[in-house]
Residue, then its C-alpha position, 0 to 999 in steps of 0.5 A: x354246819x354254815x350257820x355255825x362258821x366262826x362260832x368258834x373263833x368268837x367263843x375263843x376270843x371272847x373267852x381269851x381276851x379278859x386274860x390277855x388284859x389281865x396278862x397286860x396288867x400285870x406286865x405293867x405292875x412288873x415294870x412299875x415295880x422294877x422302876x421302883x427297885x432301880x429307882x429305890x424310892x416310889x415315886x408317883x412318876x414311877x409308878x404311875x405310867x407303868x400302872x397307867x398303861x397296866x389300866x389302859x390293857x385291861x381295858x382293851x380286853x374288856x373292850x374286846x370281850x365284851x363285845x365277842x361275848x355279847x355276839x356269840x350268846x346272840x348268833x347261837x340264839x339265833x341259830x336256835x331258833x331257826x333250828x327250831x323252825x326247821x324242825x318244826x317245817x320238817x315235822x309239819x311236812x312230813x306229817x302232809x307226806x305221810x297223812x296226806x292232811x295239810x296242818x291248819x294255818x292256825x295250828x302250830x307246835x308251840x305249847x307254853x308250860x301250861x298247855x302242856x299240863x292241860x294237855x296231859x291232864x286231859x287224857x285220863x285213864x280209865x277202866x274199860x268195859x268189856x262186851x258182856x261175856x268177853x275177858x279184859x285183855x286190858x285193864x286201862x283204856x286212855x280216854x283222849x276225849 
């Protein structure tokens, strides 16, 4: 699907770049302790560059996670919802095409938790009457009144 072109891509990067930070920080530990090891005594001045700019890469992968994470969670919401609001086009036309009945303005799919249940509870089993002198073919009759 369109809506969906480079999703991908940013779900990859976002998921990729505290790592690539992780990869730079270690780098720059490396390299600090091997000024150490030539250097044979540890020095602020050995150390602290290497750890410096250890820091600073960890920081541009956050700086680009982050924001990508942030993007994706944002455009798949999005394209849920529109999604959303196809389906529910879809079934209101096909609804008119098949009945011939035009949803109310008013009338909308959206049911919370608790017009759900009330909907539910509203429809009530019960024993049906057969006409005097007919057999019960159904025991249960649902009652939608």
């Amino acid at each position: 699907m369109q809506l969906e072109t480079g999703l991908t891509l940013l779900a990859s990067v976002g998921s990729i770049a505290p790592f690539v930070g992780l990869f730079g920080t270690v780098w720059g530990i490396y390299h600090a302790l091997g000024d150490i090891a030539v250097g044979g005594q540890a020095t602020v001045d050995k150390v602290a560059g290497p750890v410096g700019e250890a820091l600073i890469m960890t920081a541009f992968g956050l700086a680009v996670a982050i924001p990508a994470v942030l993007a994706y969670n944002t455009l798949v919401r999005d394209n849920r919802l529109l999604m959303g609001e196809l389906e529910t086009f879809a079934h209101d036309l096909h609804t008119y095409l098949t009945t011939g009945v035009p949803l109310a303005t008013g009338q909308t799919n959206d049911m919370t938790p608790d017009t759900l249940t009330m909907a539910v509870m509203s429809c009530r089993a019960v024993p049906a009457r057969p006409p005097s002198g007919a057999s019960r073919a159904n025991p249960l009759q649902t009652d939608l009144s």
